[in-house]
DRENDO-1510 file (C-alpha; in Angstrom, 1 decimal, always signed):
<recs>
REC; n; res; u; v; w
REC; 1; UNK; -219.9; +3.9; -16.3 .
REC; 2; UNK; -217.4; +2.5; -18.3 .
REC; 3; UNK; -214.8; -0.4; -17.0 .
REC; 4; UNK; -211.9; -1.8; -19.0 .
REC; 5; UNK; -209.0; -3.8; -17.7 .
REC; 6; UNK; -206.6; -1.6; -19.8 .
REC; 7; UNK; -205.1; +1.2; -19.0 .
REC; 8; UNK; -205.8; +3.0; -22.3 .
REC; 9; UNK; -209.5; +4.1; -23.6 .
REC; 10; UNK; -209.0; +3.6; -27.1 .
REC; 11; UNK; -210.2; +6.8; -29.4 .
REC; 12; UNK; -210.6; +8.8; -25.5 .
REC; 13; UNK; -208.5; +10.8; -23.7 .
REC; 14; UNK; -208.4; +11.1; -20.2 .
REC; 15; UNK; -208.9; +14.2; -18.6 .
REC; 16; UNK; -208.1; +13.3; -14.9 .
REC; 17; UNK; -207.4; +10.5; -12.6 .
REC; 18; UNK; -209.5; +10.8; -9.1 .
REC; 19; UNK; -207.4; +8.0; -7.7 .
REC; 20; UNK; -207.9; +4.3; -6.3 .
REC; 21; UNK; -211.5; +3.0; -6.5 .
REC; 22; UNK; -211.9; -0.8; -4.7 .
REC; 23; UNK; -214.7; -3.3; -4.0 .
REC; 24; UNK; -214.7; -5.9; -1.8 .
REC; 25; UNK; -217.3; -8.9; -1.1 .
REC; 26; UNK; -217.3; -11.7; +1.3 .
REC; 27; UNK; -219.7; -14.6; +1.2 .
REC; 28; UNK; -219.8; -17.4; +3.2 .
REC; 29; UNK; -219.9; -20.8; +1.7 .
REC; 30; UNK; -222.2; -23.5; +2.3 .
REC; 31; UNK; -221.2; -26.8; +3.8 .
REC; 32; UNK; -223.8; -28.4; +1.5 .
REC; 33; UNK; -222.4; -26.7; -1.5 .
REC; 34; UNK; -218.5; -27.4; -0.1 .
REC; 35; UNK; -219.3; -31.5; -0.1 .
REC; 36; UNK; -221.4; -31.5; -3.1 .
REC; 37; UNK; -218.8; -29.4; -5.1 .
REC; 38; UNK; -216.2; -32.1; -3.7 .
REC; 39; UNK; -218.1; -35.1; -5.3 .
REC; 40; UNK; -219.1; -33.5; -8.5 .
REC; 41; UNK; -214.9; -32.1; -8.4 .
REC; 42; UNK; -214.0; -36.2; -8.2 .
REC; 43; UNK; -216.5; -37.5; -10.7 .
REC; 44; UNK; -215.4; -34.7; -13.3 .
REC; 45; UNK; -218.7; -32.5; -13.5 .
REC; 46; UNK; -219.0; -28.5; -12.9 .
REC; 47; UNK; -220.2; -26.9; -10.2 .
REC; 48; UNK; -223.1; -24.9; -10.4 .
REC; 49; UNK; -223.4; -23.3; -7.0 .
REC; 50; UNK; -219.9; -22.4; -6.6 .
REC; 51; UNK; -220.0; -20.9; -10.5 .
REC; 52; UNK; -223.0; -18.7; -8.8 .
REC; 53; UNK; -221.8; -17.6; -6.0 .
REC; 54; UNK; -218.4; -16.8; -8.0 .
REC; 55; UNK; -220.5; -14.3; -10.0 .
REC; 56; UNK; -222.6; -12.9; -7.2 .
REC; 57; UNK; -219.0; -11.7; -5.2 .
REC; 58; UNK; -217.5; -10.6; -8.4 .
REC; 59; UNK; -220.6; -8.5; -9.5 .
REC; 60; UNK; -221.0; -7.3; -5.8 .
REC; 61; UNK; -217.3; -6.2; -6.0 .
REC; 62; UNK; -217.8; -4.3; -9.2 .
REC; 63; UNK; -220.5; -2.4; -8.2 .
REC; 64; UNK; -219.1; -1.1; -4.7 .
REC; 65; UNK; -216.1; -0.1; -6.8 .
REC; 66; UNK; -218.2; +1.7; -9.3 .
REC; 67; UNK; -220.0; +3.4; -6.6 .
REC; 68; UNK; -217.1; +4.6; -5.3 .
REC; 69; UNK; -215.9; +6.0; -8.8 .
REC; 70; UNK; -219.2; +7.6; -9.0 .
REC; 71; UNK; -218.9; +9.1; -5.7 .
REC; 72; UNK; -215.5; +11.1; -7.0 .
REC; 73; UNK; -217.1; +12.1; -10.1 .
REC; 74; UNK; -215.6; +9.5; -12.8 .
REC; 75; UNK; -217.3; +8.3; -16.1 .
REC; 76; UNK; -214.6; +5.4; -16.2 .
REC; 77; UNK; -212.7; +3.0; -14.3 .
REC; 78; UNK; -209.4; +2.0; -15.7 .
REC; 79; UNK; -206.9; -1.2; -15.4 .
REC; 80; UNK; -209.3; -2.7; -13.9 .
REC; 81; UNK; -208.4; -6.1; -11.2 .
REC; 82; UNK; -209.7; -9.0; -9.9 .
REC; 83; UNK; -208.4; -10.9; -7.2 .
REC; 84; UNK; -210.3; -14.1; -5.9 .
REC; 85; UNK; -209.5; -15.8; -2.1 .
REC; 86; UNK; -211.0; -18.4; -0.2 .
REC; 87; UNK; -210.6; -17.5; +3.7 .
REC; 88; UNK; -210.5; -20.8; +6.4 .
REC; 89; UNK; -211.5; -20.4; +9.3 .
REC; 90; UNK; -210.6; -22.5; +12.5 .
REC; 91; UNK; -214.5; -23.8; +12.7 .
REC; 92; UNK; -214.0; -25.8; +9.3 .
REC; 93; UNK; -216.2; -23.0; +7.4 .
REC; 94; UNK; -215.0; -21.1; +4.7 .
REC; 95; UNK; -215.6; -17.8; +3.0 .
REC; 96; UNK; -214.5; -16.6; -0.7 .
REC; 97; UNK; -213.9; -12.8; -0.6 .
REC; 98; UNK; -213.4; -11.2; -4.4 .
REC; 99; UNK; -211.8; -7.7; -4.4 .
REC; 100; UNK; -212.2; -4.9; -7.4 .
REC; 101; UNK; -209.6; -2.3; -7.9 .
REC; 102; UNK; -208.7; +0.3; -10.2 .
REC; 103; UNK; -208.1; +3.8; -11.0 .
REC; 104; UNK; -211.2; +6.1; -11.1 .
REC; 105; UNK; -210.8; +8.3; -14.5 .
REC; 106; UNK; -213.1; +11.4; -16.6 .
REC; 107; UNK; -212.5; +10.7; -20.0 .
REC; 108; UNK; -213.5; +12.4; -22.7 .
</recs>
């Protein structure tokens, strides 16, 4: 399946657009990692976990949206978005949720 971020498959043409395609994952983040990622954030270093779970949501994203291309009979998924959130909650925990969109395509 092929994804691209534009809206044009250089050298293809499109034969039909199936529609909306989206992906959504939510994971809960540590309270280790949160006050770990806070002192490495103060004393100027990267932080690993968060970089990890950053990948795991977006790859997890990408997948249910390509699933759901595949499901309406697309080779390609076009213009391609990602959106990254961090939800609060009132218990002091907090969640990042990464959404997928884009338009489901057959090229040719």
């Amino acid at each position: 399946m092929l994804i691209s971020t534009t809206s044009v498959l250089q050298g293809k043409e499109v034969s039909q657009y199936l529609g909306l395609v989206s992906g959504e994952a939510i994971l809960g983040a540590n309270i280790f990692k949160d006050f770990f990622a806070g002192i490495r954030d103060i004393v100027g270093g990267r932080s690993a976990s968060y970089e990890a779970e950053l990948r795991k949501a977006k790859d997890l994203a990408v997948q249910e949206m390509t699933d759901q291309a595949k499901q309406l009979g697309a080779n390609a998924v076009i213009g391609v978005d990602l959106d990254y959130e961090t939800i609060s909650s009132s218990h002091g925990g907090g969640m990042l949720m990464v959404t997928a969109s884009g338009t489901a395509v057959v090229y040719q």
